[in-house]
N, C-alpha and C positions, 0 to 999 in steps of 0.2 A: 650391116643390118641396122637399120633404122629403129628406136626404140618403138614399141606397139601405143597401143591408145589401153590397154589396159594396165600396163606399166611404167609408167616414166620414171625413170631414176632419178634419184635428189643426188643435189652436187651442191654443199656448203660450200660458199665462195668468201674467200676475206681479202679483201677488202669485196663488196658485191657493187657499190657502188661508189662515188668518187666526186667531189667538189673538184676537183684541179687534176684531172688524167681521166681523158675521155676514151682512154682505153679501156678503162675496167668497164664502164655503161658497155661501149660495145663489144666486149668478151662476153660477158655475162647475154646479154640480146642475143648473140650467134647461138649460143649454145641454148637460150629458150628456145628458139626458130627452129632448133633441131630435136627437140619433144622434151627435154630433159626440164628436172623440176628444178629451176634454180632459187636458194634460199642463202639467207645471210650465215657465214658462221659463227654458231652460236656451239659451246660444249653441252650444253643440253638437247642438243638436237644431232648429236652426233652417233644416235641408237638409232635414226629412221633415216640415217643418207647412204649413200652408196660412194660417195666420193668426196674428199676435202680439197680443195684449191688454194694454195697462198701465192699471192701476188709480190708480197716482199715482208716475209716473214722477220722482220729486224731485230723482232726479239728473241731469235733463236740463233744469232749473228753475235751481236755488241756484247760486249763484256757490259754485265751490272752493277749498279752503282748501292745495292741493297742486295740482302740475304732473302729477304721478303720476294723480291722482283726474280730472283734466279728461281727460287724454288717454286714460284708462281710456273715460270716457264717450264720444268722441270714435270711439272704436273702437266701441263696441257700438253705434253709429249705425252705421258702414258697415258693420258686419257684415248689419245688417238692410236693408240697403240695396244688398248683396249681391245677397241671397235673393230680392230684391224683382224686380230688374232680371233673374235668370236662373231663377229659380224660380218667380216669379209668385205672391211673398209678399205679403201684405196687413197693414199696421201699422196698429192701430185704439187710439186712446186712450178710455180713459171717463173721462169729465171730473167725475171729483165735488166739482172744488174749481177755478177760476179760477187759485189762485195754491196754494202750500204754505202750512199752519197756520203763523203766526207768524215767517215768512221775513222775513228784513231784506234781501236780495238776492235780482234774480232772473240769471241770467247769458243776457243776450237774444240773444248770437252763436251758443252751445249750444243755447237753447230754440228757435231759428230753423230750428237744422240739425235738430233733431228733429220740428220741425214740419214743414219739407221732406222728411220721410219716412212720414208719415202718408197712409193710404189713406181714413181716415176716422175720425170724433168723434163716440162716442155721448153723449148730453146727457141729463140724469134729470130736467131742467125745460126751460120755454118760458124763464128766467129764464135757468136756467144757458146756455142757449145766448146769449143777447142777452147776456150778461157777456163771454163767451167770444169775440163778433165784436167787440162795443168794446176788449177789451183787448189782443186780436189780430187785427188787419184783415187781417195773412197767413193767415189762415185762411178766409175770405171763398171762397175756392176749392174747400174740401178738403168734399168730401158730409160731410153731419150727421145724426143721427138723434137727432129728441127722442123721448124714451123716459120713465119713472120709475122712481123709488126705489122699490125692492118693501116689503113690509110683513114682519113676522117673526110673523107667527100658524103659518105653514107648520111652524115648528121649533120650535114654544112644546113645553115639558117637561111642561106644567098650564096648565088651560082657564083662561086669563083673564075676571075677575069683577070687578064693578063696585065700585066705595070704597065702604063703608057707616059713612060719617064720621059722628060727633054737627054738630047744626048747630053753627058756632061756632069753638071753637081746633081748627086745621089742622094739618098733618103735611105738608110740603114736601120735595119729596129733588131730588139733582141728584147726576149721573152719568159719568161718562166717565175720559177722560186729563185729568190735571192739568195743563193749562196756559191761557199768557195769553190768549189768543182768546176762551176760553168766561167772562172779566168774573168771576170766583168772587169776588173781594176786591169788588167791588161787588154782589153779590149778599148775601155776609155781612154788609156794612155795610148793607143794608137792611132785611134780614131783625132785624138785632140790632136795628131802631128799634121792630118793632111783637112785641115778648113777649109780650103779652096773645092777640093771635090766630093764631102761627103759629110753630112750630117748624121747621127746617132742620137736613138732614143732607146732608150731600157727601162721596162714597166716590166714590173711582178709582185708578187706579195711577198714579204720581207719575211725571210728565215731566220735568216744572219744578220739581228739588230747592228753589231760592230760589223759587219761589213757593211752595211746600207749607209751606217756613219760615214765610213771610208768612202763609198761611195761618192755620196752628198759632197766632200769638200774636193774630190777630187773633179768631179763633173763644174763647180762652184770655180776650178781655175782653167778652163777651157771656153770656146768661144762657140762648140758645135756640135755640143753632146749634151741632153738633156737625160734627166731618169727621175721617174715616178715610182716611187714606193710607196704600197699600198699593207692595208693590212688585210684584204680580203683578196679572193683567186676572180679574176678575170672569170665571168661568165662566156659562153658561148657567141655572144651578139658582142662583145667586146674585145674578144679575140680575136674575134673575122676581121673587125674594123680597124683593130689595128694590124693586123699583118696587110692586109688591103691597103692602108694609108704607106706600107713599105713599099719600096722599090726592092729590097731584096735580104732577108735577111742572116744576120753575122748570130753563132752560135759556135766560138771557142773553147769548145769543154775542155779545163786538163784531162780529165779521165772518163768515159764512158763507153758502154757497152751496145746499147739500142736509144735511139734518143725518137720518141714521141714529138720533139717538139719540131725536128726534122720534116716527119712526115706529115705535120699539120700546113707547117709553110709551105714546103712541096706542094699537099693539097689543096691549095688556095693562090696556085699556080707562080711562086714567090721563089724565085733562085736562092740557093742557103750556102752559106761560107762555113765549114767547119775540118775541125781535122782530121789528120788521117788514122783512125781509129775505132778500132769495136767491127761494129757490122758496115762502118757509114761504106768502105769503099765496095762491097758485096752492093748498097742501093745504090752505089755509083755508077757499077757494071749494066744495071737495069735501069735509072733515068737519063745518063745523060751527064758529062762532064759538063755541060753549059748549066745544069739545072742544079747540080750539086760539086759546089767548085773544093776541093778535100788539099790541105795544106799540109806540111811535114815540120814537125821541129815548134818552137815558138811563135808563138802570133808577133806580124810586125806592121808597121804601118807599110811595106816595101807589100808584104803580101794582102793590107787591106787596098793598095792602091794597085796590085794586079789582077784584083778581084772584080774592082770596078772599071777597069780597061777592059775586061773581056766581058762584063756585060752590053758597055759602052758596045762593043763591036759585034754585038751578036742581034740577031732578029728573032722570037723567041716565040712559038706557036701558042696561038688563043687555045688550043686545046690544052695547053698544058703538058706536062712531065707525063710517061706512059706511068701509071701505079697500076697496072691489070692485075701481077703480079702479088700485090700486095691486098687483094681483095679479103672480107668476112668471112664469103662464102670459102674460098681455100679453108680460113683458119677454123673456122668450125669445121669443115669437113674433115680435117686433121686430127682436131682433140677428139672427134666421134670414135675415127677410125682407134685414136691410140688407146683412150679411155676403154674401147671395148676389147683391145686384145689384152691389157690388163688382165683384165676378166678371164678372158679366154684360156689365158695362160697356168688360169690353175683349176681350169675345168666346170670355169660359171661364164654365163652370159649375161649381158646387157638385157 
């Protein structure tokens, strides 16, 4: 049932909007498109919504570093748990990560009571959900909906076009936030082995001041890896330019779950090297082993130089990777569908 023109329902969303993960702009977009009143989460506006949305609720994760900070967090549960009980609010997490980037604690009496407040967990793979019951079997209860990671052709600034590389010496980029998860210091260490056939650039806005160090001296004894470290996030026109200036590019995460940064290169028609983990070989099944080359074990220069042979040997369509699959239109149509059996389930409607 499509919401009326006399009723739109509000859906606090936190994060609503996003400098650096153009995912959130188009969640939030699908779900206006689909009559819903979308509004920033705010606690004071938690008496006129019908749904809450957290996109990576971290602070109901991480062990605190202050008394202050827990029972801060501690509150904004029963606030929404308030809402829940007299309001017939709905709290829906979207799981785009199992755990936080690079967490060394998780505080599981917090993440417990925030789990106990959940109406439901949207999942962006078959992957991320199977992670998501093994790591919390309290959740075995709470409705799920697997869904996917949408693609960013929707918001491209310029029509993405296909690498028109000489056969031979590559041009490699890698993108994002600067930190330890995404393996960069072994990335540069393998990249610096093979000079002959492959250049490396890595630009992002610096997390990890002591990794960016590390970076800097390590990039400083190689002959064919540069990196930019920025203190601001890559805008849109900046992004494009530089995945376009790649021939193809390398994203060795030690750990992840759904990688955004995946689907942007894909969308800007760019082959990606990463490993074999999370959802990535689920969008391997659906683009294309030439389009998304998935590695097992440790990154090495053996498997950055078998990466660039099989682009070397491949002819690769101006159209691009099929993303059909991964379209808005699914993903909204998805949270409609789940957000309203919410509802349904205890005998209110959308």
């Amino acid at each position: 049932m499509t919401p009326t023109t006399s009723f739109k329902p509000t859906i606090l969303l936190s994060p609503m909007k996003s400098d650096f993960n153009h995912f959130i702009d188009s969640f939030s977009n699908t779900l206006a498109d689909r009559g819903y009143r979308v509004r920033p989460y705010a606690t004071k506006s938690l008496g006129a919504a019908n749904v809450v949305v957290f996109h990576w609720p971290n602070e109901f994760f991480l062990k605190k570093n202050s008394v202050s900070r827990l029972l801060k967090s501690y509150k904004r549960i029963l606030f929404m748990r308030y809402f829940r009980r007299f309001n017939n609010l709905k709290v829906i997490w979207i799981s785009h990560n199992i755990f936080p980037h690079d967490a060394t604690e998780v505080d599981r009496r917090l993440l417990s009571f925030f789990f106990g407040t959940l109406d439901g967990i949207v999942c962006l793979s078959n992957a991320s959900r199977n992670q998501l019951l093994a790591s919390y079997p309290l959740c075995r209860n709470t409705p799920i909906l697997v869904t996917v990671h949408g693609h960013y052709r929707d918001i491209q600034l310029a029509p993405a076009k296909i690498s028109r590389w000489q056969k031979g010496r590559l041009r490699l980029g890698c993108f994002g936030q600067i930190r330890r998860y995404k393996n960069l210091l072994a990335l540069v260490e393998c990249a610096s082995e093979i000079p002959d056939i492959a250049d490396l650039e890595i630009v992002g806005k610096t997390i990890d001041s002591m990794l960016a160090e590390e970076l800097e001296y390590a990039v400083s004894r190689t002959s064919n890896v540069t990196f930019a470290s920025r203190e601001t996030y890559l805008d849109n026109t900046e992004l494009e330019n530089f995945i376009d200036s790649c021939d193809a590019v390398a994203l060795p995460y030690r750990n992840i779950t759904n990688s955004g940064a995946v689907l942007h290169a894909l969308s800007r028609n760019r082959p990606v090297l990463a490993p074999k983990l999370g959802s990535l070989p689920e969008l391997q099944n659906d683009v294309g082993k030439e389009w998304l080359y998935l590695y097992e074990g440790e990154l090495s220069s053996g498997i950055l130089t078998d990466f660039i042979s099989n682009l070397n040997a491949r002819e690769y369509s101006a159209a691009g990777p099929d993303l059909s699959r991964y379209g808005w239109d699914r993903i909204g149509s998805d949270c409609d569908q789940f957000f309203k059996s919410l509802f349904e389930s205890k005998g209110n409607n959308l």
